[in-house]
C-alpha positions in Angstrom: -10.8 10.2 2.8 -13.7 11.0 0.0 -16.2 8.2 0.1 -18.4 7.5 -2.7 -22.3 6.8 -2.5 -23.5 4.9 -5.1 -27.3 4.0 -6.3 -28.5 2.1 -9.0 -32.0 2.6 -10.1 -34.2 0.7 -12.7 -33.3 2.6 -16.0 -29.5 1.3 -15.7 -28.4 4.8 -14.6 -26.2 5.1 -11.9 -26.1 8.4 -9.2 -22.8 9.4 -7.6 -22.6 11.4 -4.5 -19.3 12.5 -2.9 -18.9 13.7 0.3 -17.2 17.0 -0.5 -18.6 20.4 0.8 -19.5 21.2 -2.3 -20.9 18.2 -4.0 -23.1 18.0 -6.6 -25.3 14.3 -7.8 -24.2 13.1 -10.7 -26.2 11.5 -12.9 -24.8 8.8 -15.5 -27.5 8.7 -18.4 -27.6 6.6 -21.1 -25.7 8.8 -23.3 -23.3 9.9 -20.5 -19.4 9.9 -21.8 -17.0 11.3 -19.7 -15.4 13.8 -21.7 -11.9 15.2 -21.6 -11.6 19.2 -22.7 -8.0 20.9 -22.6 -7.7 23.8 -21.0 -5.1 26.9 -20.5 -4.3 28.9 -17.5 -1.3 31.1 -18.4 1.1 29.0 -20.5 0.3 25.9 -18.9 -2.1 23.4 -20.2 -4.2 21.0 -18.0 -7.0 18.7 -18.4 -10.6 18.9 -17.5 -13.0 16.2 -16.9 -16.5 16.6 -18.0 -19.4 14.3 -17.4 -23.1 15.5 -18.2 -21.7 18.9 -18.5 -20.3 18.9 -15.3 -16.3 19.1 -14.0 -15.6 16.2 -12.2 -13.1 16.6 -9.3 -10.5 13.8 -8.8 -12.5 12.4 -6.2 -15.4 11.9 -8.3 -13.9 11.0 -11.6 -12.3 7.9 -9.5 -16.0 6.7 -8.0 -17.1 7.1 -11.5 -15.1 4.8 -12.9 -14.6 2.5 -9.8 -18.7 2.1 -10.4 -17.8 0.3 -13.8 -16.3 -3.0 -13.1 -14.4 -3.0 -16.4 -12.9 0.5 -15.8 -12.2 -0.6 -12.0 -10.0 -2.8 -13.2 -7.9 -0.6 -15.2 -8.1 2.3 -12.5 -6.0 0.0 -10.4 -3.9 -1.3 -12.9 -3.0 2.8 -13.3 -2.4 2.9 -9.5 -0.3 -0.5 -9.1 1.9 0.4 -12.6 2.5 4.2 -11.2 3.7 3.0 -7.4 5.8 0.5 -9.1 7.3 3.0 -11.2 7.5 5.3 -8.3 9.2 2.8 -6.3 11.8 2.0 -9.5 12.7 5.6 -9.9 13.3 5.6 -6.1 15.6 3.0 -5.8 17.2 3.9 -9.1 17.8 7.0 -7.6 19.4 5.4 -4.6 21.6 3.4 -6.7 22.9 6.5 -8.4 23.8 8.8 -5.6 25.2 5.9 -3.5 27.7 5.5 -7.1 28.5 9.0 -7.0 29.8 9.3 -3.4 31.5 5.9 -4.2 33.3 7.6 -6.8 34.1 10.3 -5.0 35.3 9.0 -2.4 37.7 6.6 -5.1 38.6 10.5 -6.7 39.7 11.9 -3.5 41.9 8.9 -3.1 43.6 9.3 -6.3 44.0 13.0 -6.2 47.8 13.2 -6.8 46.9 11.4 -10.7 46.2 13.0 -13.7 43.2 12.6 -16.1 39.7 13.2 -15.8 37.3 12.4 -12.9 35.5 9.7 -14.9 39.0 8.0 -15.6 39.9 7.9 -12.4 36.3 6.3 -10.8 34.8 4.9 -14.0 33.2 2.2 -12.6 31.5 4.5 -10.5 31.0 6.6 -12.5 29.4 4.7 -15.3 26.6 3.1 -12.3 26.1 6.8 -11.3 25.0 7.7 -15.2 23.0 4.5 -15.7 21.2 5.2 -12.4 20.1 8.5 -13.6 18.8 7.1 -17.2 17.3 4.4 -15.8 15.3 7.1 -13.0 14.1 8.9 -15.6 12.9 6.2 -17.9 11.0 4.7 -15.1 9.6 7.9 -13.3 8.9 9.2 -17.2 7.3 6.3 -18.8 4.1 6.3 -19.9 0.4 5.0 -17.9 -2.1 4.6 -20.4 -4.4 2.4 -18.0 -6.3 5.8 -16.9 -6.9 6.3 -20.3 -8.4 2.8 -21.2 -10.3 3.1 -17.9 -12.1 6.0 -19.3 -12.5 4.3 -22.7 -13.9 0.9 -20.8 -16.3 3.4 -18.7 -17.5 5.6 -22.1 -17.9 2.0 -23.6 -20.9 0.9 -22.2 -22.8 4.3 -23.7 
């Protein structure tokens, strides 16, 4: 676990120091905004966090903002709202594959009938597809709390 050291000095600037091997201090200024600059590697895009012209790892973008009460609370609004979604899409998930072997097991019952699988099971069938939807809405909606945590931290500059 990546601990975070945190000093406050008389200018109302604020010095962070994680414990990684290759740690740097960073130095929250006056006019220090955290910054966020898109990068490209290959096709794939990702994003970059900047403060005072320095990346900031995960580690240390987190005690940044965890050192800003009003940015603390919307970091762990992010984390709460993305376990519970985490948690949804996992028992959605649940709920879906447990409907599919119930209907297949209602299919292989009925084998001798004619029609389609979904008119033989459709209760099942219809859980099973609702499941799904409802996984991917839940596991694919959208967090903006990490967003308005950076906006409450670059707030107070």
């Amino acid at each position: 676990m990546i601990s975070a050291l945190i000093y406050a000095n008389a200018k109302d600037t604020a010095t962070i120091k994680t414990k990684t091997p290759d740690s740097t201090m960073l130095k929250a200024k006056a006019d220090s905004t955290i910054h966020i600059k898109a990068m490209r590697y290959g096709k794939y895009w990702y994003s970059q966090y900047i403060l005072n012209g320095t990346v900031l790892t995960t580690e240390s973008l987190e005690a940044c903002l965890m050192a800003y009460n009003p940015s603390a609370i919307e970091l762990q609004q992010y984390k709460m709202v993305r376990k519970h979604n985490l948690h949804a899409g996992i028992i959605c998930a649940a709920i879906s594959i447990s409907a599919m072997i119930a209907a297949g097991i209602q299919v292989n019952g009925q084998s001798n009938q004619t029609g389609s699988l979904f008119s033989r099971a459709p209760v099942f069938c219809s859980i099973s597809i609702s499941g799904l939807i409802a996984e991917f809405i839940s596991l694919g909606g959208r967090n903006d709390h990490f967003d308005k945590a950076i906006s409450a931290y670059n707030s107070r500059f």
